[in-house]
Structure formats: C-alpha cells, structure tokens
C-alpha positions, -999 to +999 in steps of 0.1 A: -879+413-280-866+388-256-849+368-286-834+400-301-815+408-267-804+367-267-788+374-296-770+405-290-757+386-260-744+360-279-730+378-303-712+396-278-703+369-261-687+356-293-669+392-302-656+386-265-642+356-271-629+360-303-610+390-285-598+369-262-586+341-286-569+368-307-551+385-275-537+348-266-527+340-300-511+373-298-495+372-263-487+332-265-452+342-280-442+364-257-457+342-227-438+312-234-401+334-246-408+347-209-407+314-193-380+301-213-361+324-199-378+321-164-373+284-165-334+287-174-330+310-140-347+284-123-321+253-139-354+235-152-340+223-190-370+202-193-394+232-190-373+256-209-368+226-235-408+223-234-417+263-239-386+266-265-406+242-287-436+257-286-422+294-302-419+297-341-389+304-357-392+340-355-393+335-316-365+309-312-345+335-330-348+362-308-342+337-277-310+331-291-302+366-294-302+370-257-288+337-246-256+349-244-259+381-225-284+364-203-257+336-198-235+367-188-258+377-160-263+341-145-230+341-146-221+376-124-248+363-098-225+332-091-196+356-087-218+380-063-227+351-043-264+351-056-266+319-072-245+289-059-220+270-085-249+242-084-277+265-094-254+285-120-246+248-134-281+238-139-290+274-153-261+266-179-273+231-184-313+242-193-291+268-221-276+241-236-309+223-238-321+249-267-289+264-277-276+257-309-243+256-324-231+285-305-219+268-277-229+296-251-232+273-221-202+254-224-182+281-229-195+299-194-194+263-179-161+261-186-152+295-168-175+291-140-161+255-133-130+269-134-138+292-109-153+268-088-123+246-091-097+273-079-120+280-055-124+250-040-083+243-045-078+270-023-103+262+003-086+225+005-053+240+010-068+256+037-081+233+056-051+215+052-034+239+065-058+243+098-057+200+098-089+202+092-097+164+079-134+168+080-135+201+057-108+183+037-127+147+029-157+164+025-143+187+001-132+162-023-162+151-035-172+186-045-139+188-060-141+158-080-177+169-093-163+202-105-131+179-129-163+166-146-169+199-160-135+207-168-116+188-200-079+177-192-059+207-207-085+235-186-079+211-155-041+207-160-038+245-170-057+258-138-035+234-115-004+240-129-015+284-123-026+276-086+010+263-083+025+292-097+003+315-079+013+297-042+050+291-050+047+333-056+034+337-024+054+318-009+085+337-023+071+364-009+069+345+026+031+345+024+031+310+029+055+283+050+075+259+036+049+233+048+024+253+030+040+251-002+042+209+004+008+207+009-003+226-025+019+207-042+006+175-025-028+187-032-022+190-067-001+155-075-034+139-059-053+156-084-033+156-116-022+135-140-001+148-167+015+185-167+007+198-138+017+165-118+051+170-130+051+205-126+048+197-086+076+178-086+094+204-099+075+233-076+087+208-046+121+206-056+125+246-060+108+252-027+131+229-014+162+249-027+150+279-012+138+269+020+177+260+021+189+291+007+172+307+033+184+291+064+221+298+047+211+337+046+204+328+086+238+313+091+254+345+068+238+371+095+250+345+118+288+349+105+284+386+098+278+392+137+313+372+147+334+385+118+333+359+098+337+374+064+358+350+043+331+324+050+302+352+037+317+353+002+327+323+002+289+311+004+269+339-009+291+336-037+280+306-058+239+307-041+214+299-070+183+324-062+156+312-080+144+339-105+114+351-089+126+354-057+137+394-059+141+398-027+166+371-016+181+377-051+190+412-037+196+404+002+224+380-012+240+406-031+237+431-009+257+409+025+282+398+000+292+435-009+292+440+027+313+414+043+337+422+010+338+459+025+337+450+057+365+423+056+388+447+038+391+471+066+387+442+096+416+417+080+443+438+079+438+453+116+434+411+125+471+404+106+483+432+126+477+420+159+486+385+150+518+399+139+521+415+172+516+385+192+536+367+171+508+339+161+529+330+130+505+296+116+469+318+121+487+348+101+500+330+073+465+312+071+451+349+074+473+363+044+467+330+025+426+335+024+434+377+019+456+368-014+427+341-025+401+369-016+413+401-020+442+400-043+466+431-042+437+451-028+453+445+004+486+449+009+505+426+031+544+432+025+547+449+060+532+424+075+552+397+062+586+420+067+577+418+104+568+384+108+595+361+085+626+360+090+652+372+060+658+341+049+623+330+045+614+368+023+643+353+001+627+319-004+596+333-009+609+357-036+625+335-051+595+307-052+569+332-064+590+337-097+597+302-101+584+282-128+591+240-125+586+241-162+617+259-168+641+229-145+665+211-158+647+184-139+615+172-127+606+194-099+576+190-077+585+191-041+600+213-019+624+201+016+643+224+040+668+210+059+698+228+081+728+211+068+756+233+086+732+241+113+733+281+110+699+290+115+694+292+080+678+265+064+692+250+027+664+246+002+660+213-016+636+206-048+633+174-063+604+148-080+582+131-050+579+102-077+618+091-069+606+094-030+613+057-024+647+054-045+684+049-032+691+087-037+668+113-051+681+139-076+681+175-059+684+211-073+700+227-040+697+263-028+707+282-001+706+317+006+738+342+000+740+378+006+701+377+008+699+361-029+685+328-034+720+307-050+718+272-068+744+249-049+740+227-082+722+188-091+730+162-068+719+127-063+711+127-024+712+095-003+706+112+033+715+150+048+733+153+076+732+183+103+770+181+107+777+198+072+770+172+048+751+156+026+753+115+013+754+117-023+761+089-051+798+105-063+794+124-092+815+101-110+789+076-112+776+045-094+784+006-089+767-022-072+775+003-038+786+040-042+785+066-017+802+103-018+807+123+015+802+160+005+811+189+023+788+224+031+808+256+043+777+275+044+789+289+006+797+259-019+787+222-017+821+194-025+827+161-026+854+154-001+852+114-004+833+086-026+839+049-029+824+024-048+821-009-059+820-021-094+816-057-102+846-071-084+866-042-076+865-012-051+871+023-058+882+052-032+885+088-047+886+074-084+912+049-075+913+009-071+914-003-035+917-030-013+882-043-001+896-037+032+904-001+023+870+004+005+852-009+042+872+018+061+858+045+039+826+033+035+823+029+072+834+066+076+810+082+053+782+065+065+787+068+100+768+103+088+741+093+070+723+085+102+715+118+110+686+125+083+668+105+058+653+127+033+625+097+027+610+105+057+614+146+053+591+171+060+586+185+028+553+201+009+543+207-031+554+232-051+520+244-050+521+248-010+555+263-011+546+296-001+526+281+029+556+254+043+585+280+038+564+306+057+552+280+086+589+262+085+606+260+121+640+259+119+655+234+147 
C-alpha cells in the first residue's frame, strides 16, 4: 500500500513538472519579448541584444513590429521631460542593437538630437546673453556631444534655421542688436560650411538695420523741427530688408508725411522769407521746392515779389535756353553793369578760353523787359564807364585793342588800333607809331576797371541760382 501511494506521488510529481516545463516553454517567448522591450526603456543594448537572441523568428518578428511605435513613445517622454536626451539616446542605441535594416533608431536619433541641439543653441545664447561664462563653458561640451549625433548637412541645416529664427525675432525687436551678434557668433564657432557663411551674411543684415533704424530716429528727429526736404531725401533711397514689415511700412508711411506736410509748410516758409526780404535762404528754398515738388507748388508770386524785373527777364529767358543751339560754345554765365544803370548786361561765353587775351562773348541786355542779343564780341576787359575792351572786329595783330561804346541800347566800336608786323593801324588806317601809342594809351586807360578773368560768374547749369542771388553794385 505504502509503495502504491509512492508512486502516485511520483507520478504526480512528474505530471507537475511536466506542467511546469510546458508552461515555461510556453511563456519563455513572451517573457523574454517583455524584457527586450523592458531592457530598451532602461538603455541596456547588451541585455536587450541578449533576450533578442534568445526569441525564434516568429518572436523577433513581432518585436520589430512594434519597434517603431515603441521608438515613438520613448521619444514623446523626452519631449514631456520624462526621460532626459541621455536616457532617450541610450533607449535609441539598445534599438539599434536588434533593429534591422529599418533604420528606426537613427532616424528618431536624428530628430531627438536635433532637438537637443536647438535646445541647447538656445540655452547658450542665453547665457550669453545673461554673461553667464560658467553655464556657457559648461554647455559646450554637452553641445559638442550632441554634433556627434548629427551628420554635417542636419547640423548645418539646424544652424543655419536657428539663425533665421533669431534674425526674425530680432526684426520684430525681440532681441538687441547685441543679441543678434552673439547668435551669430555662437554659430561661426560652431559651423563650418553653410551655415558659417550664412552668419556672415545674418551679421552683415543686422548691421544694416540696426543703422536703418537709428536713421528712422534721426527722421522723427527732423519731422519734429520741420525738416522735411531732409525726410525724403533719406527715407527715399533706405533698403528695408524684406522681412522686416514693419520698418518697411514706417518708412513709407513718414515719407508720405513729411511730402504732405512739407507741401503746406514750404510755401507759408517762402512767404515770410519774401517778407523779410531774406533773398539767398528763399532762392535756396524754391531751388529744393522745384527739385522736390515740381509744379505742385507754385512759386511765380513769390519770385514776382522778390526779383527784381530784370532778373524775371533773365530768368525767362535762361529757362528756354538751350547752349546747344549757340553759334558758339557757351557754358558760362557773367553779369557785369557796363553803363552802370542798375541793370546788369548778361555775358555767355566758354570757361575753357578763361585764361586767353580776350574771350568770345554772346552779349545781352534787357530792352523793354525782353532779353536782346547785343551780338559776338571778343572781350579783353569791361569797363563800368560804358565800355567794353574788345579785339576790333576787323581783326587782330601782334597788339590790337577796340574801345566800344554802350548807350544802354546798342554796343559800337568807337576806336581800335593795331599793330601788324611793322606797321600801326588806328580806325583801319596806317599811323605813326607815335599816333598808334596815343590811342593805345587812351583805350586802355579803361580796361583797368574790370577784368572778366577774375569775374564772378557761374555755369550754365547754376544760372537760375547766380542771376537770382546776383547783387548789382
């Protein structure tokens, strides 16, 4: 009896066991696909490597189908702030150990490195920005590990978006001036191909508006003393960089309203310059309302009040003149007071024959209001007694001089002498030496009055502007 009972035990025992057996060989699978995946939370590749080996086929197969959402997850703790970048790293890493051709972990590597990069970008920046050297040197190390992880075309790409995303901000005056320096110094010490260049070019534009905005200063500056000409004059040509909206508009915007502004302000200012009789500040006032405003302004009564009727006839008679058209080179412009009348003649002649014996003049004066060509003559010196040295219009010698005469209406030779070779000529005829001397003597005991070398005379160009400003003495 005792023997039949030792059996049944033993056989149970052995139906236990074989149960037992049976269960493991049955749970084994889904033991060690468990701790794989326990084993990748915990970043140990060499134990996830070890319980990866030891499923079939089958089992590795279904590992892999949840690798990548798994990845996923490790992934989103690192972004909650449950899993450090280290930990996430090494989580990645024991995936890679078993992973096969899919390329799971590198891939999330890749954008939590990335990540980590930005991240510690920005926190370096920062601390730069506080002068905090400690957080900064110890920063870089981390920094440096993270590169490892990235190839050169991720790194560059990242970098050269950080750049992008800071000069943005500081468009937007987020950031300083100084702040946009130190990203881009931050990056050039960190870069070595597009994005080092890119920095450059980051510094260069911040530069430019950094400048651009200290001018928008100095334009509120000149709007609040009525200084409009000088608004459009540098508002006008501003480069705003192409992100920058806001400046972009703010420039438009005080250029339109120093133009409005300046068109009702000017012509009240030229009124009471007129009215004190500041001739030189309202000619320069006119002068800059032509260049700006054209014929939206009109300054005709303006100028009828402050020039006198023989400078509106001048001026009339310049504005339709074209050089071109001369039957001689014409360039320069003199007014001199021959007959001393108060109304200055008008001569025009080539500067280029300045330092000749006599320059060749078209001469005007002014006639029943009406600019009137006198005619061509070849000045030597004017006088202020009623005449001008000329060479006689009969021609030269080795010395010719003509004395001619200016009633105010018509300009005439009265006397010219000349010597030719050996011989002396007075009024066309042959003279004595003696005879020659006397007239000589006569004529130029006039041409010490004026020299027209040492006139006071302007370009054709400045006409307008030296006829206007022209004191008559």
């Amino acid at each position: 009896m005792k023997n039949g009972w030792k059996k049944l035990l033993i056989i149970s025992l052995i139906i236990i066991l074989l149960e037992v057996i049976g269960a493991v060989v049955v749970m084994l699978p889904f033991y060690a696909r468990n701790m794989v995946f326990v084993n990748i939370e915990k970043g140990d590749a060499v134990k996830t490597k070890g319980y990866f080996d030891m499923l079939n086929e089958d089992g590795q197969d279904k590992v892999y189908d949840y690798l990548d959402d798994f990845a996923a997850t490790i992934c989103q703790d690192y972004i909650d702030g449950k899993k450090t970048y280290e930990e996430t790293v090494a989580s990645l890493d024991a995936i890679r150990e078993i992973e096969g051709n899919n390329e799971i972990a590198d891939r999330y590597i890749r954008d939590v490195a990335s990540n980590e990069f930005k991240k510690i970008l920005n926190e370096s920046y920062e601390a730069d920005m506080a002068r905090d050297t400690n957080t900064s040197f110890n920063l870089q190390p981390k920094l440096d590990l993270v590169k490892q992880r990235l190839d050169n075309a991720t790194r560059e790409k990242l970098m050269i978006s950080f750049l992008n995303e800071k000069y943005k901000s500081f468009l937007n005056e987020e950031i300083t001036g100084e702040g946009i320096s130190a990203v881009c110094t931050l990056v050039v010490d960190n870069a070595y191909y597009e994005a080092y260049d890119y920095a450059g070019v980051i510094a260069s534009n911040a530069g430019c508006v950094v400048m651009y905005r200290n001018l928008y200063s100095e334009l509120q500056e000149d709007m609040n003393s009525n200084n409009y000409f000088d608004v459009l004059d540098k508002s006008s040509g501003v480069m705003v960089d192409k992100w920058d909206e806001r400046y972009k508009a703010l420039f438009e915007d005080i250029y339109t309203q120093a133009y409005e502004t300046g068109k009702e302000y000017y012509p009240q200012k030229l009124d009471e310059l007129v009215a004190s009789d500041n001739k030189k500040e309202a000619v320069e006032l006119m002068d800059n309302i032509e260049k700006y405003y054209g014929d939206e302004i009109d300054t005709s009564a303006a100028e009828n009040k402050l020039f006198e009727k023989w400078q509106q006839v001048y001026l009339e008679f310049m504005e339709s003149f074209a050089p071109a058209s001369a039957a001689h080179t014409v360039n320069t412009v003199l007014l001199y007071d021959i007959n001393d009348d108060d109304v200055p003649e008008m001569f025009l002649f080539d500067i280029a024959d300045i330092d000749m014996a006599y320059i060749g003049c078209e001469v005007y004066n002014v006639s029943s209001n009406k600019c009137k060509h006198l005619g061509y003559y070849n000045v030597i010196n004017i006088c202020d007694d009623g005449y001008l040295i000329t060479l006689p219009a009969s021609g030269g010698g080795d010395e010719a001089y003509a004395l001619t005469a200016y009633d105010g209406s018509k300009l005439a030779e009265e006397d010219d002498c000349k010597k030719v070779g050996e011989s002396y000529y007075v009024n066309g005829q042959e003279v004595s030496d003696a005879d020659y001397l006397s007239v000589r003597t006569g004529i130029l005991a006039h041409a010490s009055a004026y020299t027209i070398k040492n006139s006071k005379n302007a370009a054709i160009e400045d006409a307008f502007d030296y006829i206007m400003l022209f004191e008559n003495k």
